[in-house]
C-alpha positions in Angstrom: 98.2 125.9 112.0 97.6 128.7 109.8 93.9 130.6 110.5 92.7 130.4 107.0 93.5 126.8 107.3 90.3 124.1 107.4 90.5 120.2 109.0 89.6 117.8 106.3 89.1 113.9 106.4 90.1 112.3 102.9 88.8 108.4 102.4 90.8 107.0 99.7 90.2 104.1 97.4 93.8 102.5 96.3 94.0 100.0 93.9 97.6 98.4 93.7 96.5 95.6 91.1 99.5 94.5 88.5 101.5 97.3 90.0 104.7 96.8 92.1 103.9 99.7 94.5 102.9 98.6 97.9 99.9 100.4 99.9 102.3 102.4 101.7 104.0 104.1 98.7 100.6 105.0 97.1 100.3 106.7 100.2 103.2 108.4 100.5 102.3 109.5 97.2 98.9 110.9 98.1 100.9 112.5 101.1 102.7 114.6 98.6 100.3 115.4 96.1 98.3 116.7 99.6 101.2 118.8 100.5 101.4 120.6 96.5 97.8 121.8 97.0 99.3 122.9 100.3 97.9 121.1 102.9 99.2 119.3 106.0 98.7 115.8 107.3 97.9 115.3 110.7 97.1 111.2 110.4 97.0 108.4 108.5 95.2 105.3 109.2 94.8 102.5 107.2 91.6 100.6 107.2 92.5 97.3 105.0 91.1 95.7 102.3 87.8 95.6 102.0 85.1 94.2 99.6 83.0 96.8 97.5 79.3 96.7 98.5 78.0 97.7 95.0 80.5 96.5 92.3 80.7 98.9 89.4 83.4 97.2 87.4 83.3 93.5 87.5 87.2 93.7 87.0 87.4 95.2 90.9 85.3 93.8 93.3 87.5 95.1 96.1 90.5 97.2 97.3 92.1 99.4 100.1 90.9 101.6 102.4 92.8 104.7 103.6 91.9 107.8 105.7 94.3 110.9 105.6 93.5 113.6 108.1 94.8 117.0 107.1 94.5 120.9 107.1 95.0 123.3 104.4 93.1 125.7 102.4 89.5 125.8 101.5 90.9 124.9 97.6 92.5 122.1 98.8 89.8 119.2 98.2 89.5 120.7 94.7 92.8 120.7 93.9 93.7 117.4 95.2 90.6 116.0 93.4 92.4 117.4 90.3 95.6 116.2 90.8 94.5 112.5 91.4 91.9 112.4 89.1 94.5 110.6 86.1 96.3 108.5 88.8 95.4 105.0 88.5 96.6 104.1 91.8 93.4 105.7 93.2 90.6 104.5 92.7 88.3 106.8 93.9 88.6 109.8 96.7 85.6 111.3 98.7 87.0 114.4 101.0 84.8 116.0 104.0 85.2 118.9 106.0 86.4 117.4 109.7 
């Protein structure tokens, strides 16, 4: 691992409703988007579905649960927040330094 590199813990909303894609391919999509802002993934683990505790859209009242470990650089929550923010498969992402 590269010096300039920080440890980051991504939680990750997916929402696969009325699409064909499967959990596991939204994530091996996140996985690459995470590697363009140049980062590298350490872990995956997926937590399930889960129901939403405060329901902002009565349309989704719950979804799945994903945590990617990765390092990269210190840009790398703001890009991938960029890069994900017009992707409908995600429904929401909260990063956190590890």
């Amino acid at each position: 691992m590269n010096p300039t590199h920080r440890k980051y813990r991504a939680t990750f909303i997916l929402d696969n409703r009325g699409k064909e894609e499967s959990i596991d391919q939204i994530v091996d999509g996140v996985k690459q988007v995470i590697a363009e802002v140049q980062g590298e993934v350490s872990a995956v683990e997926n937590l399930g579905r889960r129901d939403f505790i405060r329901v902002t859209d009565k349309k989704i009242t719950a979804a799945s649960y994903v945590h990617i470990d990765f390092a990269g650089p210190a840009t790398a929550p703001a890009g991938l927040h960029e890069k994900l923010r017009l992707n409908p498969s995600v429904y929401r992402t909260f990063v956190c330094s590890a």
